[in-house]
C-alpha positions as CSV (number, residue, x, y, z in Angstrom):
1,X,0.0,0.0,0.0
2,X,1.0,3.2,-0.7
3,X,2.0,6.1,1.4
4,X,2.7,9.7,1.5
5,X,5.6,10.8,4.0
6,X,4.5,13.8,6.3
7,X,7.4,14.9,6.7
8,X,8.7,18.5,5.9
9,X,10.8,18.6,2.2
10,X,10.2,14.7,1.9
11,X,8.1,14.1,-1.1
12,X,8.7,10.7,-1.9
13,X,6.1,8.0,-2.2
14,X,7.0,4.4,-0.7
15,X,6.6,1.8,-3.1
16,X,6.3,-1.5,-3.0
17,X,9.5,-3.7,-2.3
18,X,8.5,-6.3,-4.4
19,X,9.1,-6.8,-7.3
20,X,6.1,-6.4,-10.4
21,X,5.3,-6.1,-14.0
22,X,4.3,-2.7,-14.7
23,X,1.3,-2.8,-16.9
24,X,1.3,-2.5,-20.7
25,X,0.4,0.5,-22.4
26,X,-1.5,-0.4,-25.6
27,X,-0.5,2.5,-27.1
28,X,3.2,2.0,-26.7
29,X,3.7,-1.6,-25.9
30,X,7.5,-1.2,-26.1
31,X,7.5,2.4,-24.2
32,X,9.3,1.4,-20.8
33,X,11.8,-1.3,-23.2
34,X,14.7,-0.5,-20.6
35,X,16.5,-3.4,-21.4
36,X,16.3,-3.2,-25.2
37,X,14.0,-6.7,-25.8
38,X,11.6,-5.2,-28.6
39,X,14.7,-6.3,-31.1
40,X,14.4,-9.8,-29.4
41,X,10.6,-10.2,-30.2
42,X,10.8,-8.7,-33.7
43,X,13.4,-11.4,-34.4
44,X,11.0,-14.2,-32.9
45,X,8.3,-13.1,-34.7
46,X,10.4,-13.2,-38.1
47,X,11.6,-16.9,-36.9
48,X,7.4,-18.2,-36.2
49,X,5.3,-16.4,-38.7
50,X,5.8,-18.7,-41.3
51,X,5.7,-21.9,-39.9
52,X,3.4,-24.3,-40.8
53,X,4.5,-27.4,-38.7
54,X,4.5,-27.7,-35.3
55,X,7.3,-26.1,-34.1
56,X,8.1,-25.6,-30.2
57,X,10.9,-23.0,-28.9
58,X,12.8,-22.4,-25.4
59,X,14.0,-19.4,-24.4
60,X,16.6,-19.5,-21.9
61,X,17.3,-16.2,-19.6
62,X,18.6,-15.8,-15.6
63,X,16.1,-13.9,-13.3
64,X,16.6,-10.4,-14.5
65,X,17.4,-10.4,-17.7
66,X,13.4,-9.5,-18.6
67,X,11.6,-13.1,-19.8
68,X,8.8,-12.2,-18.8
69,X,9.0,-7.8,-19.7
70,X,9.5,-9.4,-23.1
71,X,7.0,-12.2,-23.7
72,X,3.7,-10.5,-22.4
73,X,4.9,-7.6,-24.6
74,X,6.0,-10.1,-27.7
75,X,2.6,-11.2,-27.3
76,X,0.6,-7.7,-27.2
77,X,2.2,-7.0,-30.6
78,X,1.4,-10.1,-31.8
79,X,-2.3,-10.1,-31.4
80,X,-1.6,-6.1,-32.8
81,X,0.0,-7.7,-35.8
82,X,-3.3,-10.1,-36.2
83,X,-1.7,-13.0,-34.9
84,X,-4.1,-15.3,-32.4
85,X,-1.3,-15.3,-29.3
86,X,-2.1,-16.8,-26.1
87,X,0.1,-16.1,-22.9
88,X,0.2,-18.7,-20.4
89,X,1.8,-18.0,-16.6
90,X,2.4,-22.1,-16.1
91,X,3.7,-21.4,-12.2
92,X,-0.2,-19.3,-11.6
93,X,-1.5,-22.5,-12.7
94,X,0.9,-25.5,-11.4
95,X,-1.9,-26.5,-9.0
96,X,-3.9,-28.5,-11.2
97,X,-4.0,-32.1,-11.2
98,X,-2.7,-32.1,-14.9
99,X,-0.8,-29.4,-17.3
100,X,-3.3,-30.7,-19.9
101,X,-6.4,-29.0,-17.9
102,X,-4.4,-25.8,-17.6
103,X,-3.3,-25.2,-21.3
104,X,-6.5,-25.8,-22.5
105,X,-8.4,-23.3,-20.5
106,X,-5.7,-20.9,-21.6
107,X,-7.1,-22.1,-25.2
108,X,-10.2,-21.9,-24.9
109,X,-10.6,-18.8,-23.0
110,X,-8.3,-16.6,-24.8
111,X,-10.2,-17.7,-28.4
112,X,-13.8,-17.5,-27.2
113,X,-13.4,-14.4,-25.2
114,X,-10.3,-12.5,-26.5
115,X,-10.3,-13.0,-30.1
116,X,-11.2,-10.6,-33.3
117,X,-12.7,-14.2,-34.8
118,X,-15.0,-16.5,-33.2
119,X,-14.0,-20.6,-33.6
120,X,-15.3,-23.3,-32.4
121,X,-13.2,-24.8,-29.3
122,X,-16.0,-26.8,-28.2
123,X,-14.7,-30.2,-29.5
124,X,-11.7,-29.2,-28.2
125,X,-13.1,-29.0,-24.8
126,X,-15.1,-31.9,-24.9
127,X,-12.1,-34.3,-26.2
128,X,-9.9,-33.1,-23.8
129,X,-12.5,-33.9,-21.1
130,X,-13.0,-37.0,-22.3
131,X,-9.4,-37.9,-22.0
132,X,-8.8,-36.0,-18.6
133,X,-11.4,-38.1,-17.4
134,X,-9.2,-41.5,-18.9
135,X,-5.9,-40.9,-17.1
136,X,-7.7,-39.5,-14.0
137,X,-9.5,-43.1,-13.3
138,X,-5.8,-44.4,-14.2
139,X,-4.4,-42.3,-11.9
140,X,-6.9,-43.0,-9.7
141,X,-6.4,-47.2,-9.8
142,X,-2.7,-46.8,-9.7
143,X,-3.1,-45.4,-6.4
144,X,-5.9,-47.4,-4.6
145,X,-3.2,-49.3,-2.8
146,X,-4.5,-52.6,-4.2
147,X,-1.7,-55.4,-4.0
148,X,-0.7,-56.9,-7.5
149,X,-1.7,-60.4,-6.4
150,X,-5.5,-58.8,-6.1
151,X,-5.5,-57.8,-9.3
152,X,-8.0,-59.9,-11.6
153,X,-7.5,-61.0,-15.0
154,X,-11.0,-59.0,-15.3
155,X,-9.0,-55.6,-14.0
156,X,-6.1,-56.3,-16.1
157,X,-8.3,-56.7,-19.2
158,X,-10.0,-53.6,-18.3
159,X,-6.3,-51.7,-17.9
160,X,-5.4,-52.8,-21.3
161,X,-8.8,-51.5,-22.8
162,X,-8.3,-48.1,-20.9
163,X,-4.8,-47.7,-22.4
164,X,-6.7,-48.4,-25.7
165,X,-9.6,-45.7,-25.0
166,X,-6.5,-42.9,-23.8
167,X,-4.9,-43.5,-27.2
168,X,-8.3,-43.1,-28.8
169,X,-9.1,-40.3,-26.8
170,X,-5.4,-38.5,-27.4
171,X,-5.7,-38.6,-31.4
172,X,-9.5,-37.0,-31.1
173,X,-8.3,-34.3,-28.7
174,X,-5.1,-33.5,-31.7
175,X,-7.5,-34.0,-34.4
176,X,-9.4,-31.2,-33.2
177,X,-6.4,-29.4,-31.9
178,X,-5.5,-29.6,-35.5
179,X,-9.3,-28.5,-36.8
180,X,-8.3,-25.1,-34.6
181,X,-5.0,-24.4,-35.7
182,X,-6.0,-24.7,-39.5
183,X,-8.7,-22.4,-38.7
184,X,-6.1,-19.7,-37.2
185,X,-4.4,-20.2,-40.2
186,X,-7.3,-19.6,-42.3
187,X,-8.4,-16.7,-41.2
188,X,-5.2,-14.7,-39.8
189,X,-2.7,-16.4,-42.7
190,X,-0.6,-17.0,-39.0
191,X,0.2,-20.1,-36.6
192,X,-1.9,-19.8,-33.7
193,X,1.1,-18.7,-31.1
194,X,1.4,-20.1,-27.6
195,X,3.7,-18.3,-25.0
196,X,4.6,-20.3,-21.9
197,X,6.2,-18.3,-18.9
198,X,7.7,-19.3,-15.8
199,X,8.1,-22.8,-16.4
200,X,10.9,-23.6,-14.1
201,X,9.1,-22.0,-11.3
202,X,6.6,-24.8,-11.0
203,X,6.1,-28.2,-9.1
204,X,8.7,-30.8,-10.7
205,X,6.1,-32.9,-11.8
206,X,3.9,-30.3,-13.7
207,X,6.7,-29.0,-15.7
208,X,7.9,-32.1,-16.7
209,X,4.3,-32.9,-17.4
210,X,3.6,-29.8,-19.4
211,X,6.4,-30.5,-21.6
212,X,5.4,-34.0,-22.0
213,X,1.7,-32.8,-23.0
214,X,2.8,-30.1,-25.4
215,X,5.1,-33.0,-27.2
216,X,2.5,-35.6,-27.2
217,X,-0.9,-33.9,-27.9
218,X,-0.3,-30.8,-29.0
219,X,2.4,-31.9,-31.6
220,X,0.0,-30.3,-34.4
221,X,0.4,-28.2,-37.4
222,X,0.6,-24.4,-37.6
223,X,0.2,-24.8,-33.6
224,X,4.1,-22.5,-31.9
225,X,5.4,-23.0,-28.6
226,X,7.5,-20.6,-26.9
227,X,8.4,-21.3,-23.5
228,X,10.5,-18.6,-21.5
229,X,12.6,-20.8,-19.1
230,X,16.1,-20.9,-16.8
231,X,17.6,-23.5,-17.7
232,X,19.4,-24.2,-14.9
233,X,16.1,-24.9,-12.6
234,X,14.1,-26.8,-15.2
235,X,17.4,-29.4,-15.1
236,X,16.9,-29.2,-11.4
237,X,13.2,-30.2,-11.7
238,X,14.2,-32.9,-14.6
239,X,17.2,-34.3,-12.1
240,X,14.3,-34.6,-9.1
241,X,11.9,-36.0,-11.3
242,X,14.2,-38.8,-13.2
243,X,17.7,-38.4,-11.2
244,X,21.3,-38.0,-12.8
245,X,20.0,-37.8,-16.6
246,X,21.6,-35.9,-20.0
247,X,19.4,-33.2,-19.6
248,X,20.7,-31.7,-23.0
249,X,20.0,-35.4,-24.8
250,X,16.5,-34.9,-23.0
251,X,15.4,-31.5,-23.8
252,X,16.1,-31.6,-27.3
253,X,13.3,-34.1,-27.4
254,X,10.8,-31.1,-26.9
255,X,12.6,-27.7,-28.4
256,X,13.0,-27.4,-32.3
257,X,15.0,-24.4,-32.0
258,X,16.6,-22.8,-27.9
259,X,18.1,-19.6,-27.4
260,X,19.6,-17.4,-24.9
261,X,18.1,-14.3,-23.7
262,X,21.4,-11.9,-23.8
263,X,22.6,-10.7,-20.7
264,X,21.0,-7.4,-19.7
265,X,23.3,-4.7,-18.8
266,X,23.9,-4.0,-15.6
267,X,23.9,-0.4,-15.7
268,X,20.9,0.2,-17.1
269,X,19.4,-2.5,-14.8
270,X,20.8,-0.8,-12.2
271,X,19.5,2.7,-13.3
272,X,15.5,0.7,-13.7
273,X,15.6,-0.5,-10.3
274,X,16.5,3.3,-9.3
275,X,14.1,4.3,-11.2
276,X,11.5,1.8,-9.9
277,X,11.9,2.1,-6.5
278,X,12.1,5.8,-6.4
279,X,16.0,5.5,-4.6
280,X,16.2,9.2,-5.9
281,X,13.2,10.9,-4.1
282,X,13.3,9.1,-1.2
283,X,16.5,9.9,-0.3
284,X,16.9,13.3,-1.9
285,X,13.1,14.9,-2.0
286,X,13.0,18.0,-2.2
287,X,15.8,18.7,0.1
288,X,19.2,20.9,-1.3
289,X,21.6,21.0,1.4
290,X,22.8,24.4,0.7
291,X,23.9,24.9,4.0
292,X,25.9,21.6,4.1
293,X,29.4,22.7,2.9
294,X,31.3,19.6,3.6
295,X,33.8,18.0,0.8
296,X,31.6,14.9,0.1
297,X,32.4,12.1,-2.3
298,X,31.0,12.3,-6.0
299,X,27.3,11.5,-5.8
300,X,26.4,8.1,-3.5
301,X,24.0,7.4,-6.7
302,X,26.3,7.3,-9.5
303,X,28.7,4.9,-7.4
304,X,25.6,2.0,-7.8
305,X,26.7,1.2,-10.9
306,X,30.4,1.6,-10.4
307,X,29.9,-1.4,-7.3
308,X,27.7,-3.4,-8.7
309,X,30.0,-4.3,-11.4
310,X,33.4,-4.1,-9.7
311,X,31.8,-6.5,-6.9
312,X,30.6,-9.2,-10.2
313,X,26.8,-8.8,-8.8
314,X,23.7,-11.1,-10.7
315,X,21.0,-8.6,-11.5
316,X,19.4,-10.9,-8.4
317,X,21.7,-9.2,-5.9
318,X,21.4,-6.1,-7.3
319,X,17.8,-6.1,-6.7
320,X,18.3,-7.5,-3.0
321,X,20.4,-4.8,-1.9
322,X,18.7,-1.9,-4.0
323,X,15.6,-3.1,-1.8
324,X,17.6,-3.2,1.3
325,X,18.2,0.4,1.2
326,X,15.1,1.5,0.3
327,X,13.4,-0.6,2.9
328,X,15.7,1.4,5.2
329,X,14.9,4.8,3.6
330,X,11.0,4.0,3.8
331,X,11.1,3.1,7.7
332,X,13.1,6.1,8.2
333,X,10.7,8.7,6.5
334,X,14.2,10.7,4.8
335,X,14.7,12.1,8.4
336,X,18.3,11.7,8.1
337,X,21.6,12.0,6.8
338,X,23.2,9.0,5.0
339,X,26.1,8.5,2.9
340,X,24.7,5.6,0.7
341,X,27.6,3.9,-0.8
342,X,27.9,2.7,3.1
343,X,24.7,1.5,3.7
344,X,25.2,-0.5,0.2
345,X,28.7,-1.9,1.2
346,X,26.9,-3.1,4.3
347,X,23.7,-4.4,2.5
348,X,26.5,-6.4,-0.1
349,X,28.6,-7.8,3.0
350,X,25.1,-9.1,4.5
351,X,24.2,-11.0,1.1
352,X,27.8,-12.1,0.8
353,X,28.8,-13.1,4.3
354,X,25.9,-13.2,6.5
355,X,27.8,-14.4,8.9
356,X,30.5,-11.8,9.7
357,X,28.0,-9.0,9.0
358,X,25.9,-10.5,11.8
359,X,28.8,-10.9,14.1
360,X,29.9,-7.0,13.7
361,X,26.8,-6.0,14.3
362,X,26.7,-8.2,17.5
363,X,30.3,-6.2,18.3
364,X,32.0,-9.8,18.0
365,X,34.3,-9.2,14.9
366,X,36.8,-6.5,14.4
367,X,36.2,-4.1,12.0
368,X,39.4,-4.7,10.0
369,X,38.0,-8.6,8.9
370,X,35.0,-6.6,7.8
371,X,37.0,-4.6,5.2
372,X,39.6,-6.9,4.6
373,X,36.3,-9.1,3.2
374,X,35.1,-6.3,1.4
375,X,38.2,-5.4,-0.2
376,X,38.6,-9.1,-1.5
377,X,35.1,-8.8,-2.9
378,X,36.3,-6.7,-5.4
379,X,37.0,-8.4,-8.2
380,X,37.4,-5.4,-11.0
381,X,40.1,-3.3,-10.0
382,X,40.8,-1.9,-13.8
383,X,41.6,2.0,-13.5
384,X,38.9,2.8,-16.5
385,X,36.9,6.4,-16.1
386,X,35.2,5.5,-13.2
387,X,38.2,4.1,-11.4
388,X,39.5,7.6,-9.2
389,X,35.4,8.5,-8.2
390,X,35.1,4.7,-6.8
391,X,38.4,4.9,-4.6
392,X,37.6,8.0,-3.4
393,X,33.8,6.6,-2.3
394,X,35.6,3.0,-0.7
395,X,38.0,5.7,1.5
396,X,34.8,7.4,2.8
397,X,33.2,3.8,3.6
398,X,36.4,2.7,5.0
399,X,36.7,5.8,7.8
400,X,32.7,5.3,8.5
401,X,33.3,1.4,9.4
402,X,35.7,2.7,11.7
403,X,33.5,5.4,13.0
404,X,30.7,2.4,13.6
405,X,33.1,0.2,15.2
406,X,34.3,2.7,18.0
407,X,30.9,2.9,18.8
408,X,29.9,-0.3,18.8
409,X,33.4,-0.9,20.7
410,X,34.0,1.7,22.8
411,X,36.4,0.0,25.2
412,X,38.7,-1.2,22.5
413,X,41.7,0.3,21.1
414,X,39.9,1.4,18.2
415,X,41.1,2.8,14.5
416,X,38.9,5.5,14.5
417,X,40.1,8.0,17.5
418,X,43.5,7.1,16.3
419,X,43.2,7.6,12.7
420,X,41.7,11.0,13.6
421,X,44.8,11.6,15.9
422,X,47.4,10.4,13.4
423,X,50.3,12.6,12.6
424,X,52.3,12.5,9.4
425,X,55.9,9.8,9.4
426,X,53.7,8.2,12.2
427,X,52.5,4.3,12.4
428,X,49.2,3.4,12.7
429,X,49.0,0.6,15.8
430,X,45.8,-0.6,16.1
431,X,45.1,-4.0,14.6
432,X,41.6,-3.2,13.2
433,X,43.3,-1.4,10.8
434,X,42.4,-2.7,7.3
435,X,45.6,-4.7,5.6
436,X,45.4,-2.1,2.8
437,X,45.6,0.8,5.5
438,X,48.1,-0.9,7.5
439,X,50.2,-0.6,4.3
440,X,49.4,2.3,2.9
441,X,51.4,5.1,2.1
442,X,51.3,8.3,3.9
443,X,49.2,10.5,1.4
444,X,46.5,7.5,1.7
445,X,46.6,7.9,5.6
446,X,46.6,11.9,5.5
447,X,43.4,11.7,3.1
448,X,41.6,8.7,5.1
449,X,42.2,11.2,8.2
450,X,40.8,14.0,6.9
451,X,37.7,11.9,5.7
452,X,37.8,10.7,9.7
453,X,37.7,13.8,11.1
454,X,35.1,14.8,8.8
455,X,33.2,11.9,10.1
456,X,33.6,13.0,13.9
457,X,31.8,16.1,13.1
458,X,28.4,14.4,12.2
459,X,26.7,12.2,15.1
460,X,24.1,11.2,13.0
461,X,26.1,9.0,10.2
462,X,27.3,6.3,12.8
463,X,24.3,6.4,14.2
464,X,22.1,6.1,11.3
465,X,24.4,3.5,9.4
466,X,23.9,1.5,12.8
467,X,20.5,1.9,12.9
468,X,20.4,0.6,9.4
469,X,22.5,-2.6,9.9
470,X,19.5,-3.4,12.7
471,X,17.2,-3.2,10.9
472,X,18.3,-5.4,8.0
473,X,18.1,-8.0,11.2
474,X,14.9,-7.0,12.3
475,X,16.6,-6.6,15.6
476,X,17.2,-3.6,18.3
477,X,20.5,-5.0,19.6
478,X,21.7,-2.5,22.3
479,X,24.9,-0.1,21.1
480,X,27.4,0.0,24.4
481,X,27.4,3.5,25.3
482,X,30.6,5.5,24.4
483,X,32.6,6.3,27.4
484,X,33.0,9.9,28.1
């Protein structure tokens, strides 16, 4: 549910931390194409419009990458185009008994009450009933727990003339899927289209099942599959279903034709979620600052990007820690001062290593392991454009840890009153000290000092960066109060 902050120069509205589709404008279907996938769908549509044979294609994409942005919007354009496209969410439906029941109430809803031409899916409906019924009453004797001695030669004649009546049954139910199909193709010159999403999100058994249907019954002509899928969890559903199989060998039993969904950027992902969660105005409103002359970093907002892909983050853990923040900014109402690069370096260390975030928090693991992790995190050090801005940003996380830590610490010899106090040709003694610190060369120090003392001016940082790392836990664990 939406809110409106009451706050004085905050006029953000919260928004929803999960994740959803936004909805399609018909008018410009491809409007909000951050990711660039209209090229995708006008290259499908070139590879399906002229097929006349069954023909039944996978398309492979990670979370994030935009399967599902792109297929309800492939399919908008298509029925725009005067194709007769049906878009089926397999996970909203994985409760039923049988895929079979699913895909053809996708069928026949979408071509008696969505369609420019009426056809006549009747004998569709009533052959597919008729065969439903047929493997539910197998179904239904394979699991009445009678023993195999029990069995009758009566029962086993009447097994053999069920398998018999299911065959029957099947070749009706394609004979009319094939009646259909030809129709489409009559009157829109087009295969009727048939989009699948979310396939690896369902039950084992159904999408195993699904496939198995779609290969099996709905094998017809001028009748196109196109299933949006990771890969990686349908061979995880395959593997739980049959064990250690070739899933390739397997799978190529079903798809004509499998692609990959390329790789979405990470910077303009980055710049969506922003965008989506309203990062900008929450944080910023209508606030300027002007009496705030401090030397800050270059802008928290434009280092994102810059961390994300030095760190090597999946759009995934983008999303996660972009929704960290903002779940932060929205219990907070923008009453405070942040320095978000920090509050994202701690967001990343929680995803990465829950269990050294949780321990610093707790005031049970010295600051220095805490950057030493997030220092090997990094895994693109390349000095490109970007390279000076995202030092400069680490060196004011680095100094706020240590400003954290002598709070959370107050009795230890800690880094942060003595970087403060440090004094050029000096040596910095205290082992939470980062390894990079501890060897760093004297203009490093002097800078990482200045940034320090800058630090010590502001109560509220510490305090709010704190407050944040609670609340990622849910938790009000007590800070030990700073000696005076």
């Amino acid at each position: 549910m939406n809110q409106t902050s009451n706050n004085p120069g905050d006029s953000f509205q919260t928004n929803s931390l999960k994740a959803y589709e936004p909805e399609i404008s018909p008018d410009d279907i491809w409007g909000d194409d951050a990711l660039g996938r209209e090229q995708i769908a006008q290259s499908l549509t070139h590879l399906i419009e002229k097929q006349t044979d069954s023909f039944v294609v996978s398309l492979h994409g990670d979370w994030g990458t935009g399967k599902t942005f792109l297929l309800k919007r492939w399919q908008e354009t298509l029925k725009k185009d005067g194709f007769e496209a049906i878009y089926f969410n397999a996970w909203e439906d994985d409760f039923c008994p049988d895929p079979l029941v699913a895909i053809i109430g996708q069928l026949s809803e979408e071509l008696e009450s969505n369609s420019e031409h009426e056809f006549k899916v009747d004998d569709v409906k009533e052959k597919a009933e008729l065969l439903f019924r047929k493997i539910a009453d197998g179904l239904t004797k394979k699991y009445t727990g009678i023993s195999l001695e029990k069995i009758s030669e009566t029962l086993k004649n009447h097994a053999l003339d069920s398998y018999h009546e299911q065959i029957k049954y099947k070749n009706e139910l394609r004979n009319a899927l094939t009646d259909i199909s030809a129709e489409v193709r009559k009157k829109t010159n087009r295969p009727l289209v048939f989009i699948i999403d979310e396939l690896d999100r369902c039950r084992p058994l159904f999408a195993i099942e699904l496939l198995e249907r779609i290969k099996h019954i709905f094998d017809v002509p001028n009748m196109v599959f196109v299933l949006g899928v990771n890969r990686a969890e349908l061979c995880q559903s395959l593997k739980s279903i049959y064990g250690e199989i070739d899933a390739d060998v397997y799978f190529r039993r079903f798809f004509d034709m499998e692609f990959i969904l390329p790789e979405a950027d990470g910077g303009k992902f980055c710049e969506h979620l922003m965008n989506h969660y309203k990062v900008r105005d929450m944080f910023l409103g209508d606030k300027t600052n002007t009496n705030d002359n401090r030397n800050y970093p270059p802008s928290s907002f434009d280092s994102f990007q810059s961390i994300f892909r030095r760190l090597d983050l999946s759009l995934r853990d983008m999303d996660y820690c972009i929704r960290s923040i903002v779940f932060f900014g929205e219990k907070s109402r923008g009453g405070f001062d942040m320095y978000l690069f920090s509050l994202l370096m701690l967001a990343i260390l929680r995803l990465k290593e829950p269990n050294l975030y949780r321990e610093f928090i707790k005031g049970k693991c010295p600051v220095n392991e805490v950057l030493d992790c997030i220092d090997a995190l990094i895994v693109d050090k390349s000095k490109d454009r970007d390279y000076e801005d995202f030092k400069l940003a680490l060196l004011w996380s680095e100094a706020l840890f240590y400003h954290l830590d002598s709070q959370i610490n107050p009795d230890t010899n800690n880094a942060f009153d003595e970087l403060i106090n440090w004094e050029d040709g000096s040596v910095l003694n205290s082992p939470r000290f980062s390894k990079k610190t501890r060897t760093s060369n004297p203009d490093r120090i002097a800078q990482l000092r200045s940034v320090a003392q800058t630090w010590a001016k502001s109560m509220s940082y510490h305090k709010n960066f704190y407050a944040f790392a609670k609340l990622l836990e849910l938790t009000e664990t007590p800070t030990k109060k700073r000696q005076q």
